[in-house]
PyMOL Python script that loads the backbone (N, CA, C, O; Angstrom):
from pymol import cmd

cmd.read_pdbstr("""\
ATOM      1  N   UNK A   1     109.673 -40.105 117.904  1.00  0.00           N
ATOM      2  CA  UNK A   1     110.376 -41.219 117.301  1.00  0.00           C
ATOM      3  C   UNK A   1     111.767 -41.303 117.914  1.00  0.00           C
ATOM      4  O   UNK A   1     112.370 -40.262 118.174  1.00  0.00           O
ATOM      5  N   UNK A   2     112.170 -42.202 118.096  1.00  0.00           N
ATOM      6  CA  UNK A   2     113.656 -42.740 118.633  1.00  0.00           C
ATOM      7  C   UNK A   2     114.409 -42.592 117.010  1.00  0.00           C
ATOM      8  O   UNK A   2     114.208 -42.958 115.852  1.00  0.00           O
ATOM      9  N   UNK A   3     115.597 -41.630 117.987  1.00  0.00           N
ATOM     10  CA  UNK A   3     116.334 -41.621 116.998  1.00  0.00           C
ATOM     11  C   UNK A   3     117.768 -42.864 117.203  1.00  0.00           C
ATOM     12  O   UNK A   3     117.876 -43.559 118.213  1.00  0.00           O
ATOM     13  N   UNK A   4     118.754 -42.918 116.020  1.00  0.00           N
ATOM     14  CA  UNK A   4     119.662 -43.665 116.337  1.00  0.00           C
ATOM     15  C   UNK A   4     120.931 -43.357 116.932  1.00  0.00           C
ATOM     16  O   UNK A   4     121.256 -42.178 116.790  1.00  0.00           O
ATOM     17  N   UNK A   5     121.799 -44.138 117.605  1.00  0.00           N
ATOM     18  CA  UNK A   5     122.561 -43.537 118.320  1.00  0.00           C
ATOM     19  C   UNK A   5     123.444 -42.751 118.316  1.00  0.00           C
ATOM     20  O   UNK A   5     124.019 -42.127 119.208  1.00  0.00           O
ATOM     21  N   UNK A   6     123.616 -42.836 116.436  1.00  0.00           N
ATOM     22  CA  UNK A   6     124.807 -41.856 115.572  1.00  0.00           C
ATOM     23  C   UNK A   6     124.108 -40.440 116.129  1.00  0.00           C
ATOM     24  O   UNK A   6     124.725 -39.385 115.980  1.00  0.00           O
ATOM     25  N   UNK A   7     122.848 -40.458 116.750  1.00  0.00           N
ATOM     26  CA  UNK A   7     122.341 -38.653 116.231  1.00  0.00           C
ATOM     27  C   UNK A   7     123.268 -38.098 117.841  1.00  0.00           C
ATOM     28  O   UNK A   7     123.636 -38.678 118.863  1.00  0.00           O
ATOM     29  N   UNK A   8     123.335 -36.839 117.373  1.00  0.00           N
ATOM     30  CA  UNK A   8     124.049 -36.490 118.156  1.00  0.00           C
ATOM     31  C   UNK A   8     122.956 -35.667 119.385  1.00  0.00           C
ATOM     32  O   UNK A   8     122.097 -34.826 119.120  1.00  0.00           O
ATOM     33  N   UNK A   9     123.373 -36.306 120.985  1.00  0.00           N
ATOM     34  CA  UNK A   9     122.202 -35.627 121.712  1.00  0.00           C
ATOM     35  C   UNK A   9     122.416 -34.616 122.068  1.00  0.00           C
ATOM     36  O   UNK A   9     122.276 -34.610 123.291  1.00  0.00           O
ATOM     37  N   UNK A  10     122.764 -33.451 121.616  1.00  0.00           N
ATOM     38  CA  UNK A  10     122.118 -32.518 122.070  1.00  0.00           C
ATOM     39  C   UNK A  10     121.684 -31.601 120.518  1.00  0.00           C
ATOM     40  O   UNK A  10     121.696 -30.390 120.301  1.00  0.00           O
ATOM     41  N   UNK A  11     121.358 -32.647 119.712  1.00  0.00           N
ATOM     42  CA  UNK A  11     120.375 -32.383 119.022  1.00  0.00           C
ATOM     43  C   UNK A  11     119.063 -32.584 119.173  1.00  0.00           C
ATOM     44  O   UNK A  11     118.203 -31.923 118.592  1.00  0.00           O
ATOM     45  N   UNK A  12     118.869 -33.415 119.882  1.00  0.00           N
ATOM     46  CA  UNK A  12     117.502 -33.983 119.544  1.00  0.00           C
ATOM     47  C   UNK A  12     116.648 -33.166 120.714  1.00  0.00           C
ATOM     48  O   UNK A  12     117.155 -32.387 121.521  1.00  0.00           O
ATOM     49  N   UNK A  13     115.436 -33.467 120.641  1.00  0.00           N
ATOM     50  CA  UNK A  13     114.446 -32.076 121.195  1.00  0.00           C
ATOM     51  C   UNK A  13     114.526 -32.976 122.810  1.00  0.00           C
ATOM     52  O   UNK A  13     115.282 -33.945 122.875  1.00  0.00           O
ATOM     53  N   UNK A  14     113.926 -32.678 123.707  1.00  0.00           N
ATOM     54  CA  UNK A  14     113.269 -33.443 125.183  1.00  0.00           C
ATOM     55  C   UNK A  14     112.611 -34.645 124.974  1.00  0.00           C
ATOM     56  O   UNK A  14     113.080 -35.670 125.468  1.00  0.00           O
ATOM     57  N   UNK A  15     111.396 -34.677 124.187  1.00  0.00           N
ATOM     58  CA  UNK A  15     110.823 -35.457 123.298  1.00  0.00           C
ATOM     59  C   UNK A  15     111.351 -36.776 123.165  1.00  0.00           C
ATOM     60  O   UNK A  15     111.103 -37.793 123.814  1.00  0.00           O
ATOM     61  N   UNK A  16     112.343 -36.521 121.934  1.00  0.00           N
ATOM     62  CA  UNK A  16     113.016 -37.788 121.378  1.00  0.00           C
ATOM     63  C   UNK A  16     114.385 -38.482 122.127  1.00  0.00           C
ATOM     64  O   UNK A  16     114.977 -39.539 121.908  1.00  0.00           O
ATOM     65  N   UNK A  17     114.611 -37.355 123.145  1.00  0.00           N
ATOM     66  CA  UNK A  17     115.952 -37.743 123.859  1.00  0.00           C
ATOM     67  C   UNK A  17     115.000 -38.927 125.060  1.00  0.00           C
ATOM     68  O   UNK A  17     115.173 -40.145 125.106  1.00  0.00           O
ATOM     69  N   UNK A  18     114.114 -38.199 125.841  1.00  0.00           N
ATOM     70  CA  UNK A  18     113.279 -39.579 126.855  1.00  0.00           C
ATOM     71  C   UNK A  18     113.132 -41.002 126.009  1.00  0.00           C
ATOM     72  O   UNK A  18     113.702 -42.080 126.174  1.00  0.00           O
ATOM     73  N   UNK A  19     112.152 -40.582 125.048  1.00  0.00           N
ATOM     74  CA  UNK A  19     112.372 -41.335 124.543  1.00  0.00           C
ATOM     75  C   UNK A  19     113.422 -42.580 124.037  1.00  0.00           C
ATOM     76  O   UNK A  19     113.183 -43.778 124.188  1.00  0.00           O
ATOM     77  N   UNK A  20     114.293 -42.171 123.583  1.00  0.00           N
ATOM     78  CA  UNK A  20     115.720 -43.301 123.974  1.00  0.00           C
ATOM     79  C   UNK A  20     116.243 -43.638 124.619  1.00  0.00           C
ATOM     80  O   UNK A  20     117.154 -44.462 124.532  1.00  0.00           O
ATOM     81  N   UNK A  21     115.735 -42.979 125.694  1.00  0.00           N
ATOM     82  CA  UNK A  21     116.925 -42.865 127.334  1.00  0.00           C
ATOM     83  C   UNK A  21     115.517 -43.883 127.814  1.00  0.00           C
ATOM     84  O   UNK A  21     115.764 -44.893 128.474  1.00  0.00           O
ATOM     85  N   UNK A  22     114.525 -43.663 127.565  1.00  0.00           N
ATOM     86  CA  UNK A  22     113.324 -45.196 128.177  1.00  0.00           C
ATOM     87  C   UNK A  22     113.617 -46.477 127.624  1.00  0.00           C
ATOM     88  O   UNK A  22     113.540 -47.591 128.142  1.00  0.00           O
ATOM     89  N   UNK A  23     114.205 -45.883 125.698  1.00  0.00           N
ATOM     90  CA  UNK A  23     114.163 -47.723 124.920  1.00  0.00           C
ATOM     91  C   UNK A  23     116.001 -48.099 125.401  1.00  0.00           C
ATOM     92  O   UNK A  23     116.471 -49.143 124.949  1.00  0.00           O
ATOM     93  N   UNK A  24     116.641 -47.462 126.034  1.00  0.00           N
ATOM     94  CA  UNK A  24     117.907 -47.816 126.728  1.00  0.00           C
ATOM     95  C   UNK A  24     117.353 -48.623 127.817  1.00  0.00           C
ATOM     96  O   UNK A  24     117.069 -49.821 127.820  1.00  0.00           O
ATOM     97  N   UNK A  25     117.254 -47.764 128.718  1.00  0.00           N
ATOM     98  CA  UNK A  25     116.478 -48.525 129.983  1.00  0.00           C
ATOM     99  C   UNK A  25     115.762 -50.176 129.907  1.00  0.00           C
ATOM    100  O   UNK A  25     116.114 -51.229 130.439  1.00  0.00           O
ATOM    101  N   UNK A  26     114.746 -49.876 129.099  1.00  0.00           N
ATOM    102  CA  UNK A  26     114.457 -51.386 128.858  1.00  0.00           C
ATOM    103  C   UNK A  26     115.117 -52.448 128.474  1.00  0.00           C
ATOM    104  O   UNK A  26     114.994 -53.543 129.023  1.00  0.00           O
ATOM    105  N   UNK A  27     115.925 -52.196 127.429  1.00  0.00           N
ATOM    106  CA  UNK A  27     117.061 -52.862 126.973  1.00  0.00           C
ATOM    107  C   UNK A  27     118.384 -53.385 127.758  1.00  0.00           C
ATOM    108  O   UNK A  27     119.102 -54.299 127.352  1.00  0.00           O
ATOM    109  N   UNK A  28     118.546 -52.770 128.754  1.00  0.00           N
ATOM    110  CA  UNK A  28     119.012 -52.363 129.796  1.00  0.00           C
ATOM    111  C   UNK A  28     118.763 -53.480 130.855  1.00  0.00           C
ATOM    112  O   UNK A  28     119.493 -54.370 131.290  1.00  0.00           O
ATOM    113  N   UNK A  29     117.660 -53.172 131.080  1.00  0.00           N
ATOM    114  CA  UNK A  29     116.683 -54.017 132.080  1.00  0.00           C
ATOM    115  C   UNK A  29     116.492 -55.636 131.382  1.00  0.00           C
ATOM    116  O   UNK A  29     116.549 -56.565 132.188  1.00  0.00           O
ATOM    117  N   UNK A  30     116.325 -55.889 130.282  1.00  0.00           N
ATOM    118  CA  UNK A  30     116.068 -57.194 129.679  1.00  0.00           C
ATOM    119  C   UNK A  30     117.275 -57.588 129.564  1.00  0.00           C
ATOM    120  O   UNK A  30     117.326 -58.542 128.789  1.00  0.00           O
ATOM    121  N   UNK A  31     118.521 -57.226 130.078  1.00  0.00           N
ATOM    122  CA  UNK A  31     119.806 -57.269 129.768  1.00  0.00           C
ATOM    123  C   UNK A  31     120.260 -58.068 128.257  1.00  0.00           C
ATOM    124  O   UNK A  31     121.046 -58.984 128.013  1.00  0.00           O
ATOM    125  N   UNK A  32     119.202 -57.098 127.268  1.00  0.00           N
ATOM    126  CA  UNK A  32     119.808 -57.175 125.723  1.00  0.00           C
ATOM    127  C   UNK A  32     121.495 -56.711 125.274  1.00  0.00           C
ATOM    128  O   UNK A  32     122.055 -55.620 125.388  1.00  0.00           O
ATOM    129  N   UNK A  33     121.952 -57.897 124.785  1.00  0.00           N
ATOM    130  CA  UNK A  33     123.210 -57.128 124.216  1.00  0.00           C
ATOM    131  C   UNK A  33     124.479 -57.899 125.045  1.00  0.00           C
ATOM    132  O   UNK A  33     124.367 -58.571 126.070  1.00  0.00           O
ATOM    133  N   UNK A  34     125.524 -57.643 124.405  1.00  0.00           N
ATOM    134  CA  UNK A  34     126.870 -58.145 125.572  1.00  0.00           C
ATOM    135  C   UNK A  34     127.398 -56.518 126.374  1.00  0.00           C
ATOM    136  O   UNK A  34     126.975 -55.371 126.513  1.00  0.00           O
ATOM    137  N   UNK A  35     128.396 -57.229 126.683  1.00  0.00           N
ATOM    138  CA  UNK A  35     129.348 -56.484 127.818  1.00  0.00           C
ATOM    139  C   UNK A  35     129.333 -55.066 127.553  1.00  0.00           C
ATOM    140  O   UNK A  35     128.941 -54.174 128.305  1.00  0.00           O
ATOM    141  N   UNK A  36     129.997 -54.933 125.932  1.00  0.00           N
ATOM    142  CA  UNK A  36     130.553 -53.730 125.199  1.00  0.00           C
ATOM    143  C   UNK A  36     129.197 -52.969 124.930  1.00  0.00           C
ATOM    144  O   UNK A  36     129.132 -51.812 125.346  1.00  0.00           O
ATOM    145  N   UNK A  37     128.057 -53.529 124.243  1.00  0.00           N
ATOM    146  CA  UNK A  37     126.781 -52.717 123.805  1.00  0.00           C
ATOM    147  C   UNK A  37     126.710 -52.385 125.287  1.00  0.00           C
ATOM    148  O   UNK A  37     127.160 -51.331 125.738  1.00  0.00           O
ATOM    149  N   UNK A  38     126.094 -53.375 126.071  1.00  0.00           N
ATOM    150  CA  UNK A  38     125.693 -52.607 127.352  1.00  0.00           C
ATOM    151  C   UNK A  38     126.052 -51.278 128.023  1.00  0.00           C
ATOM    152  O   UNK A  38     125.422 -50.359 128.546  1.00  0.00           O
ATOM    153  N   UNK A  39     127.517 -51.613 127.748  1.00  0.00           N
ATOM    154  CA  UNK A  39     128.529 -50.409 128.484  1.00  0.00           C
ATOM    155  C   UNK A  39     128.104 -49.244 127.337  1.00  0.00           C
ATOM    156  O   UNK A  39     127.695 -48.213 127.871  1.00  0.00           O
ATOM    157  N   UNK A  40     128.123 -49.216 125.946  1.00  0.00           N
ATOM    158  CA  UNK A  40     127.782 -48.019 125.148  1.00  0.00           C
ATOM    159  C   UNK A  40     126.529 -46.984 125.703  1.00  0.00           C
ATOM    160  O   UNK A  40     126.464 -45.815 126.084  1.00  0.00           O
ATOM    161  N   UNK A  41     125.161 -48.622 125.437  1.00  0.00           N
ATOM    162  CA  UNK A  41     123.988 -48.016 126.015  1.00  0.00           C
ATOM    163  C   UNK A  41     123.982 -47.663 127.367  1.00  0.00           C
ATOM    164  O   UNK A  41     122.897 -47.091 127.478  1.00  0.00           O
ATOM    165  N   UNK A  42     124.512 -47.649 128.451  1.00  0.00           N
ATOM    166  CA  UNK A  42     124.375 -46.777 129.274  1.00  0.00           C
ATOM    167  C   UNK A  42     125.078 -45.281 129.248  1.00  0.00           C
ATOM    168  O   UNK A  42     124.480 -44.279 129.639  1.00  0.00           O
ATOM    169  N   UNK A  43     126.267 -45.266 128.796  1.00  0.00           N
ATOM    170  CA  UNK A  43     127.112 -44.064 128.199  1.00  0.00           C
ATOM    171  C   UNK A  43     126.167 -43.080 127.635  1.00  0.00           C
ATOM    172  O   UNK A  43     126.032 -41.945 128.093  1.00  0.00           O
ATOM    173  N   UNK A  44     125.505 -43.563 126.602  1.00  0.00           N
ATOM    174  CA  UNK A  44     124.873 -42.992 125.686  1.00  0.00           C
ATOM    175  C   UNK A  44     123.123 -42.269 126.524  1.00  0.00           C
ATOM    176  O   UNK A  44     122.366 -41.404 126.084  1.00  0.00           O
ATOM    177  N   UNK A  45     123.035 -43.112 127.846  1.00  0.00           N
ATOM    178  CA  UNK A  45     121.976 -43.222 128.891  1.00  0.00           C
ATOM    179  C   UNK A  45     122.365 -42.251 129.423  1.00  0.00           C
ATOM    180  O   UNK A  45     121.549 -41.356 129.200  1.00  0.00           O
ATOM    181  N   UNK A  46     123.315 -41.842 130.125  1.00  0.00           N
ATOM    182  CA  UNK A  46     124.053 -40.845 130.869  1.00  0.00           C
ATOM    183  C   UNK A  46     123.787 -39.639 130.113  1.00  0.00           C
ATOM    184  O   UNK A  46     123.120 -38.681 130.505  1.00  0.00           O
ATOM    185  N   UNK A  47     124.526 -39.803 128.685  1.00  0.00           N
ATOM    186  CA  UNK A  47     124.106 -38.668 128.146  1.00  0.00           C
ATOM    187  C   UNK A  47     122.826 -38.022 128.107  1.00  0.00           C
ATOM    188  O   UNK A  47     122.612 -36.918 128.607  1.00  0.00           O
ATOM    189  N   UNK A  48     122.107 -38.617 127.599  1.00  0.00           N
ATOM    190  CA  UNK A  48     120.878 -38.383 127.465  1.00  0.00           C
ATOM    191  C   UNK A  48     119.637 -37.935 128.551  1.00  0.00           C
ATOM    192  O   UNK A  48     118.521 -37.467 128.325  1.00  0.00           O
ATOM    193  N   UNK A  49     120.523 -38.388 130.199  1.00  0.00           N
ATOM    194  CA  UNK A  49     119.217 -37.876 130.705  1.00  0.00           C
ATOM    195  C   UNK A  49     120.130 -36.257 130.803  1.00  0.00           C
ATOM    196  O   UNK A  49     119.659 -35.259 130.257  1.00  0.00           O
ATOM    197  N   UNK A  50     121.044 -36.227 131.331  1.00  0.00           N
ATOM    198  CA  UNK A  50     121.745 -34.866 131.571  1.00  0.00           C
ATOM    199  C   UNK A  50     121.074 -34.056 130.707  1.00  0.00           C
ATOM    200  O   UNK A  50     120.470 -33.063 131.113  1.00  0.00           O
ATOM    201  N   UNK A  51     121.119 -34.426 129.353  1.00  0.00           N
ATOM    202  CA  UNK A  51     120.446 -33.491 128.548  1.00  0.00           C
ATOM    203  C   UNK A  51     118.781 -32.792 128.381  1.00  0.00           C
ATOM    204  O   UNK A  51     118.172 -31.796 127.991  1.00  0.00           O
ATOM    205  N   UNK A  52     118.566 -34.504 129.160  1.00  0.00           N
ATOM    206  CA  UNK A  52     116.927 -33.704 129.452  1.00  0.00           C
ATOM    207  C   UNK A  52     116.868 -33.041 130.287  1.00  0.00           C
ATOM    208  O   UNK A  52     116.064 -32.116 130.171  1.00  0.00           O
ATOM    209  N   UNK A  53     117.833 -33.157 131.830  1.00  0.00           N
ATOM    210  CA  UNK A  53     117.626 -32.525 133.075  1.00  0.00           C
ATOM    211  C   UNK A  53     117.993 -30.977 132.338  1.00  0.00           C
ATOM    212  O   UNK A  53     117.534 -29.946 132.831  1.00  0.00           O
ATOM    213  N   UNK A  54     118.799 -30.955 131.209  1.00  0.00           N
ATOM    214  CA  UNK A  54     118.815 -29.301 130.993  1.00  0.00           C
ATOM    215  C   UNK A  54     118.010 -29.114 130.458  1.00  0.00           C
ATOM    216  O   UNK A  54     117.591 -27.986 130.718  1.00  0.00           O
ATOM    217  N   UNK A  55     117.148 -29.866 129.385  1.00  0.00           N
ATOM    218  CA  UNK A  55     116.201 -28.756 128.655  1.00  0.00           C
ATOM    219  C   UNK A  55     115.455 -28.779 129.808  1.00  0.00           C
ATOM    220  O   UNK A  55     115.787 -27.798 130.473  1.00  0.00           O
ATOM    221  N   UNK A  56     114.410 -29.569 130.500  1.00  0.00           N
ATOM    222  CA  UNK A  56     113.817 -29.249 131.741  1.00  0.00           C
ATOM    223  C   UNK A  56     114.444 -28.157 132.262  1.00  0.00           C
ATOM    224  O   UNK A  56     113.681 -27.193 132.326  1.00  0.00           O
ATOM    225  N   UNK A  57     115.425 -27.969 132.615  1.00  0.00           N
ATOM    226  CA  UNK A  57     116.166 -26.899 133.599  1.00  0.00           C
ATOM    227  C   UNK A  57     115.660 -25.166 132.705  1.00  0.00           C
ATOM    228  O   UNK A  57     115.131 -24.136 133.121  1.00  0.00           O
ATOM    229  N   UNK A  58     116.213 -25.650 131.258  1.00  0.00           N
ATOM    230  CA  UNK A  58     115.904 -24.238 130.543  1.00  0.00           C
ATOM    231  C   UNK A  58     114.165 -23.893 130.701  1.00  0.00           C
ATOM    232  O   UNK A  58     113.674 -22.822 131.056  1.00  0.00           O
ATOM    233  N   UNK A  59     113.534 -24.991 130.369  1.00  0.00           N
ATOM    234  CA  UNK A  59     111.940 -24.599 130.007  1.00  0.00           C
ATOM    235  C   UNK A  59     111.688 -23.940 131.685  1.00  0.00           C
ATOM    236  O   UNK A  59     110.997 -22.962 131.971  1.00  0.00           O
ATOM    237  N   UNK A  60     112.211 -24.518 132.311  1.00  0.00           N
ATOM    238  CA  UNK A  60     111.609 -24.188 133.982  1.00  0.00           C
ATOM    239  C   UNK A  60     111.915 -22.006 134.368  1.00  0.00           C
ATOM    240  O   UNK A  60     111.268 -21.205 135.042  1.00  0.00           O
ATOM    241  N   UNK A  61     113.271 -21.853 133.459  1.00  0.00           N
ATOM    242  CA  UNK A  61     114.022 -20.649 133.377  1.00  0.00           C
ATOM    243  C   UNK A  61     112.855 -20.114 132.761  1.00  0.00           C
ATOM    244  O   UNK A  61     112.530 -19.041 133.269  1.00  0.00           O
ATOM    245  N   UNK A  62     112.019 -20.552 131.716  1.00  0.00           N
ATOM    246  CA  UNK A  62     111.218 -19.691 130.712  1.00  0.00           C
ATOM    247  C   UNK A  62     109.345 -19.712 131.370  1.00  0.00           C
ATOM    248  O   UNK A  62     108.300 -19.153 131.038  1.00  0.00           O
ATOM    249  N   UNK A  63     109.628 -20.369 132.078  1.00  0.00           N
ATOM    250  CA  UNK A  63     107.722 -20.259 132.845  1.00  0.00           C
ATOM    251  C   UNK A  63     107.887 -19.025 133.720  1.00  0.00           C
ATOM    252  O   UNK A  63     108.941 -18.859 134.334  1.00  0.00           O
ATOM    253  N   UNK A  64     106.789 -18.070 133.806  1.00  0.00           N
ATOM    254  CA  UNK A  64     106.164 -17.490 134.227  1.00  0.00           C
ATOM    255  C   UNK A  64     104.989 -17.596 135.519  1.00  0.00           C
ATOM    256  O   UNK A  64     103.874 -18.085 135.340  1.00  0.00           O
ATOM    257  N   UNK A  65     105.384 -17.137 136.614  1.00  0.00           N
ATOM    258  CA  UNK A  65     104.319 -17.141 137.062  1.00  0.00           C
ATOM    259  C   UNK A  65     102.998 -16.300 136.855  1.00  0.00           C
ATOM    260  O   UNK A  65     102.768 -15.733 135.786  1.00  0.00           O
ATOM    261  N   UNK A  66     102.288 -16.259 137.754  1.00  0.00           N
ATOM    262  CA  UNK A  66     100.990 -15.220 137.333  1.00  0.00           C
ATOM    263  C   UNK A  66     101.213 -15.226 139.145  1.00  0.00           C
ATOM    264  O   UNK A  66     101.422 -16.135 139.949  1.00  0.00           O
ATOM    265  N   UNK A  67     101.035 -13.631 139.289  1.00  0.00           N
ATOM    266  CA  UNK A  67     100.808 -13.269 140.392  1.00  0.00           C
ATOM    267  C   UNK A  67      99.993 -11.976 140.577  1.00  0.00           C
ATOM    268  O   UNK A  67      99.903 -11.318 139.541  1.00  0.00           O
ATOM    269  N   UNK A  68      99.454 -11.523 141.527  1.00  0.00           N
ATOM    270  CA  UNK A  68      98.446 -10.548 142.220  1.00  0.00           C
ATOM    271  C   UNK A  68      99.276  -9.200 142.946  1.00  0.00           C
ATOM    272  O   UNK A  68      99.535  -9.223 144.149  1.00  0.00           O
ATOM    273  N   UNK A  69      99.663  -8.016 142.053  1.00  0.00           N
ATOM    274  CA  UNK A  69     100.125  -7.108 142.589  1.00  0.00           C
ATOM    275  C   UNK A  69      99.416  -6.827 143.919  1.00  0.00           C
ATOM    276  O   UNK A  69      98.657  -7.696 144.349  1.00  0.00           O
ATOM    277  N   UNK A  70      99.613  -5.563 144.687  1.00  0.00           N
ATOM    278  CA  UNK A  70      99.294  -5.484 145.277  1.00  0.00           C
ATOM    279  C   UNK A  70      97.961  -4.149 145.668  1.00  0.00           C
ATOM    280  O   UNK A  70      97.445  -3.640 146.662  1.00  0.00           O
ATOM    281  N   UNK A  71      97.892  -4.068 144.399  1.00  0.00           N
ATOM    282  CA  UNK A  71      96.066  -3.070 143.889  1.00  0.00           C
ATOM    283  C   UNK A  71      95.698  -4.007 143.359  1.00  0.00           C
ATOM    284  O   UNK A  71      94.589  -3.646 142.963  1.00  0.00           O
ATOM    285  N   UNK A  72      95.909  -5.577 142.866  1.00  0.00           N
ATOM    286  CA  UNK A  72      95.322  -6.841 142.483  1.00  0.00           C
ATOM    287  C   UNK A  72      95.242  -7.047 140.927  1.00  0.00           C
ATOM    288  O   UNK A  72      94.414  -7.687 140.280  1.00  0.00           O
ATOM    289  N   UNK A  73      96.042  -6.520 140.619  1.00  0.00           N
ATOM    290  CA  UNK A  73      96.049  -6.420 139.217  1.00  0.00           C
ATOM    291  C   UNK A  73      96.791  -7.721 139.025  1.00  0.00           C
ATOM    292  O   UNK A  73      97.659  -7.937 139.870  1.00  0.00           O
ATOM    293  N   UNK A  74      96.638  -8.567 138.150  1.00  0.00           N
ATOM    294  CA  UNK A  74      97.471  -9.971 137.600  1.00  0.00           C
ATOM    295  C   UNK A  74      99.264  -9.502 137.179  1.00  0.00           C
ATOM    296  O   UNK A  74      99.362  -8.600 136.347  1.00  0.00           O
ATOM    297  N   UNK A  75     100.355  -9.990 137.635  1.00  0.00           N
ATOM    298  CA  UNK A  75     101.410  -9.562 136.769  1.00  0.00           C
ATOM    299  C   UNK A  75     102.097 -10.964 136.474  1.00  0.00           C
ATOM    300  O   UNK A  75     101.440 -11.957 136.788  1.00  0.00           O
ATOM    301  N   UNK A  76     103.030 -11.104 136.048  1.00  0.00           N
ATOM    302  CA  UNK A  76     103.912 -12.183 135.814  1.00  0.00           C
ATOM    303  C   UNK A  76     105.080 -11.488 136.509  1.00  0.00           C
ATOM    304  O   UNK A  76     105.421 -10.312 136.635  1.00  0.00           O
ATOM    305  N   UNK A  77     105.651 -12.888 136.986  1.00  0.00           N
ATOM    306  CA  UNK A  77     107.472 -13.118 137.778  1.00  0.00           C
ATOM    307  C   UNK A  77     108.289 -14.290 137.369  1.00  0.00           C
ATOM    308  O   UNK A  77     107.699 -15.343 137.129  1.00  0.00           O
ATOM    309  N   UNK A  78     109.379 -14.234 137.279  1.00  0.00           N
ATOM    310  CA  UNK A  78     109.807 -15.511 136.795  1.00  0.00           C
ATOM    311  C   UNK A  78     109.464 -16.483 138.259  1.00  0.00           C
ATOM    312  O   UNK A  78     109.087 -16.046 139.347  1.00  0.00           O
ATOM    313  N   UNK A  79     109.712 -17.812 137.906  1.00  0.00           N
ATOM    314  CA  UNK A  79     109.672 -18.803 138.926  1.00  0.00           C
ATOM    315  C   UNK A  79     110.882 -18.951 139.394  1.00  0.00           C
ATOM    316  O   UNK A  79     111.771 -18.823 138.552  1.00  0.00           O
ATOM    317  N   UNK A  80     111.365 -19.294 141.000  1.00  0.00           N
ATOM    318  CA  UNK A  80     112.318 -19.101 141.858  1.00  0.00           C
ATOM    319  C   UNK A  80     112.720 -20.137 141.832  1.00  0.00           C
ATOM    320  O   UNK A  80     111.921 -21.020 142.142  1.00  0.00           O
ATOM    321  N   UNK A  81     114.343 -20.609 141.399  1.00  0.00           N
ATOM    322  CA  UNK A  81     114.575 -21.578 141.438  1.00  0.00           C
ATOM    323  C   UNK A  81     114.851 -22.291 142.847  1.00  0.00           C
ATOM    324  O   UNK A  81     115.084 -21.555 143.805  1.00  0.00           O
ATOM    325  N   UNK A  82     114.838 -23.750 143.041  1.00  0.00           N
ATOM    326  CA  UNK A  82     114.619 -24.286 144.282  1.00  0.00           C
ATOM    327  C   UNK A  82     115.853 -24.333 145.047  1.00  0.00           C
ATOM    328  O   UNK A  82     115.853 -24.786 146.192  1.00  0.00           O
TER     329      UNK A  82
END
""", "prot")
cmd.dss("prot")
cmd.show_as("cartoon", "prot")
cmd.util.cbc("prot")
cmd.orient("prot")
């Protein structure tokens, strides 16, 4: 669910932050709104993807690979960042 713009983002989960940062975009794109909304909703756009690029960034910190020692036994490694 889209939350409203009072919520504060870096509350809201990955989830609900795309989510608004897509119903911005469109809104955006249909060029709904005057000068001042516009300028908010992108502000508020900015925010919001940054915040996804971190939770993405954290979840990416928390995956595991699966890898093949070398007697072939399965182990886990973290994933290398790029």
């Amino acid at each position: 669910m889209t939350k409203s713009p009072s919520v504060e983002v870096s509350t809201l989960s990955f989830e609900d932050a795309l989510a608004e940062l897509e119903k911005i975009v469109r809104q955006l794109e249909e060029g709904k709104g005057g000068l001042d909304a516009s300028i908010k909703a992108y502000e508020r756009g900015a925010a919001l993807k940054s915040h996804c690029e971190k939770k993405l960034k954290e979840a990416r910190a928390r995956i595991d690979k699966i890898v093949l020692a070398s007697d072939g036994t399965p182990t886990t490694k973290p994933v290398e960042a790029d």
